[in-house]
C-alpha positions as CSV (number, residue, x, y, z in Angstrom):
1,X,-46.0,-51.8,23.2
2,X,-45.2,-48.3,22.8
3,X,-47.9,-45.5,24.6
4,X,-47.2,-41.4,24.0
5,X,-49.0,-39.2,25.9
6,X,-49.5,-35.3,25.7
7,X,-50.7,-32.9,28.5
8,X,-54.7,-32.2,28.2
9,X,-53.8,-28.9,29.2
10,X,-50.9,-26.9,30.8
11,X,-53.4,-25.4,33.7
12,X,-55.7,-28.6,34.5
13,X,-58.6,-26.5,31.6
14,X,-59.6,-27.0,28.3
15,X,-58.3,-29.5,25.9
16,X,-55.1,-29.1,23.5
17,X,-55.1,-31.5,19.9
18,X,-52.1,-34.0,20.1
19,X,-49.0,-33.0,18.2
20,X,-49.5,-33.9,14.2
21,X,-45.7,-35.2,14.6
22,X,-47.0,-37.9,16.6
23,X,-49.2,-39.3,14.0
24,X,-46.4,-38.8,11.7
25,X,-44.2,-41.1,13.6
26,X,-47.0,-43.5,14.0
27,X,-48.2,-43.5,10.7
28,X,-52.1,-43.1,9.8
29,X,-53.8,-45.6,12.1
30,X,-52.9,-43.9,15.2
31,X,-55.8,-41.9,15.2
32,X,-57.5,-44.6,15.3
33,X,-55.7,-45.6,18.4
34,X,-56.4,-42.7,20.3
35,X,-58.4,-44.0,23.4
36,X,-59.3,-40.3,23.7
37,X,-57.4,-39.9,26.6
38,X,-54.3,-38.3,25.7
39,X,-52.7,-42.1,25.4
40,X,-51.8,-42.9,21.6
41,X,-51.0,-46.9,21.8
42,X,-48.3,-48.2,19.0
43,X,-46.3,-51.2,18.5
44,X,-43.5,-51.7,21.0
45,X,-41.2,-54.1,23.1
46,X,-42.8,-53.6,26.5
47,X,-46.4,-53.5,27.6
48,X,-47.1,-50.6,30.0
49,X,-50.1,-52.8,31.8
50,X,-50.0,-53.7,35.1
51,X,-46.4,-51.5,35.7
52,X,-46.4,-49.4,38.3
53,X,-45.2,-45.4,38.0
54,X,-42.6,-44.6,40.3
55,X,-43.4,-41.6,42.7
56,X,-40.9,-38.8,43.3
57,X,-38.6,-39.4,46.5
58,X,-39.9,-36.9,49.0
59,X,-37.8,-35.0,51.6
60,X,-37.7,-36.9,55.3
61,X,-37.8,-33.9,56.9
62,X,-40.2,-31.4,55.2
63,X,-42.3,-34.2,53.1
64,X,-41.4,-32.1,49.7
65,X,-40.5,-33.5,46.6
66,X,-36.9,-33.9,46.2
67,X,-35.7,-32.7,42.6
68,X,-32.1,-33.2,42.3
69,X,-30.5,-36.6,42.4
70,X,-28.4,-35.2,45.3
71,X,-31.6,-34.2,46.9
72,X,-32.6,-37.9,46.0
73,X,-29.5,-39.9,47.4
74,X,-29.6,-37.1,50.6
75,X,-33.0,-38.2,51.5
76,X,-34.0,-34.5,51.9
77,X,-34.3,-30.9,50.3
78,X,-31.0,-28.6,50.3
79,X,-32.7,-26.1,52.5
80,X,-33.7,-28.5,55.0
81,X,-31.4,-29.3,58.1
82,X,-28.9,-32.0,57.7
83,X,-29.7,-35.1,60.4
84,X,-26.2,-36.6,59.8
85,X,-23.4,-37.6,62.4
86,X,-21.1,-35.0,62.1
87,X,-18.3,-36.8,63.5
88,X,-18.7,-39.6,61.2
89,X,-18.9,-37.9,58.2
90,X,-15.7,-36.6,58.9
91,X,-14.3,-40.0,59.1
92,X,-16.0,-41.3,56.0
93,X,-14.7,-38.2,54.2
94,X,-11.3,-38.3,54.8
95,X,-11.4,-41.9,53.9
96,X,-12.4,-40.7,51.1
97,X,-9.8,-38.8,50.4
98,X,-7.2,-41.4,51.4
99,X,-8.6,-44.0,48.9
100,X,-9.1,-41.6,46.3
101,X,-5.5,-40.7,46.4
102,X,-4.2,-44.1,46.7
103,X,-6.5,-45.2,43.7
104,X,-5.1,-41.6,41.6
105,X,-8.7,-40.7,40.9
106,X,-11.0,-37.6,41.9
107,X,-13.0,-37.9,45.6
108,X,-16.4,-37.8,43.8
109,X,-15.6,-41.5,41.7
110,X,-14.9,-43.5,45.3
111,X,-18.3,-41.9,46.6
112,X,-19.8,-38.7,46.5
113,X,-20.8,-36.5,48.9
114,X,-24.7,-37.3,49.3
115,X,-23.6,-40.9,49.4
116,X,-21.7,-40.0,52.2
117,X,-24.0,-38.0,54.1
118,X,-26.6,-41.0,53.4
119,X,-24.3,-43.4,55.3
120,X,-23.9,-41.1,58.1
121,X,-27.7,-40.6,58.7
122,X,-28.8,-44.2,58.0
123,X,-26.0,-45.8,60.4
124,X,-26.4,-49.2,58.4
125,X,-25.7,-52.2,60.6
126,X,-24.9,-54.6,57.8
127,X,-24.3,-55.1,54.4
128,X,-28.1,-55.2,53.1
129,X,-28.7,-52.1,54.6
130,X,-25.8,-50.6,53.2
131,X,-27.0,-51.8,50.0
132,X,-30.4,-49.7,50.0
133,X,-28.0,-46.2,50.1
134,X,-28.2,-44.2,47.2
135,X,-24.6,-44.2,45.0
136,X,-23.5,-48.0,46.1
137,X,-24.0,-50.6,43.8
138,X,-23.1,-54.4,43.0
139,X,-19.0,-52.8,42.6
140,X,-18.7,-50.1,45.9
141,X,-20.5,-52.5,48.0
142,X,-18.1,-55.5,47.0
143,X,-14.9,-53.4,47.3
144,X,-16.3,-51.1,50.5
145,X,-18.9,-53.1,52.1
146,X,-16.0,-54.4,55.5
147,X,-14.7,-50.2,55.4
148,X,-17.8,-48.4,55.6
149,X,-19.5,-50.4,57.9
150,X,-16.0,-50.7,60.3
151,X,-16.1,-46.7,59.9
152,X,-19.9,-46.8,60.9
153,X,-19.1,-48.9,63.5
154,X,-16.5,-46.4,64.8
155,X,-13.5,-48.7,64.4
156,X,-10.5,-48.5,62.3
157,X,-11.0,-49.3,58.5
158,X,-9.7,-52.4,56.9
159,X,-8.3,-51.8,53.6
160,X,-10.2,-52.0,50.6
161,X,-9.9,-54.2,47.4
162,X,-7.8,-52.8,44.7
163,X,-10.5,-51.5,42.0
164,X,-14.3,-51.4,42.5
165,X,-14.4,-50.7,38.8
């Protein structure tokens, strides 16, 4: 099932008419479709019922929604103070570096730098919590799962598998 919607109004008043592209692209009987709510329902793959709308990430210091997917993977706005471990991002950074060079890629493709300072503030214990940060998936956790938790941990990193991707 396929469901368009439109804005009622740009201010929260008055009413605006739904595009006349949308019957267009749904041919005549989508007027008759109109549940009158701003919801046009056409034929589709998926069925909307019973899904659940994802709310925007919000800031863990200020309680703000967070915009950017930085923001997002950071766990907080730009403007609001960083809760990190200094010391260990250092570490994790210049491991960075390290691995980036030894793999002949940019910094940013091992991990980027909100990944990074997610790590640093969560302090993940194990590999499941490891998996909840922002920026590592199925590949980075496989190839840097033993490093970034030995950095974590405060030890010396082992080395890495040869290509995450």
């Amino acid at each position: 099932m396929l469901a368009l919607s439109w804005a009622r109004s740009r201010t929260g008043r008055g009413r605006r008419d739904r595009s006349p592209f949308l019957e267009a692209a749904l041919g005549p009987d989508a007027a008759a479709a109109d549940d009158g709510g701003g919801v046009v329902r056409g034929t589709g793959s998926r069925t909307r019922e019973g899904s659940r709308r994802r709310r925007p990430a919000t800031c863990r210091v200020c309680g703000a929604a967070l915009v950017t997917g930085a923001e997002s993977a950071r766990g907080r706005c730009r403007t609001c103070p960083a809760d990190y471990d200094e010391a260990l991002l250092e570490r994790l950074k210049a491991w960075r570096s390290d691995e980036a060079a030894r793999r002949s890629v940019p910094a940013y493709v091992v991990f980027t730098d909100a990944t990074l300072e997610a790590v640093a503030t969560e302090l993940p214990a194990d590999r499941g919590a490891l998996a909840t940060i922002p920026g590592i998936g199925a590949r980075k956790l496989a190839a840097y799962d033993e490093v970034l938790l030995a950095l974590v941990r405060g030890e010396d990193p082992p080395m890495a598998a040869d290509d995450p991707a």
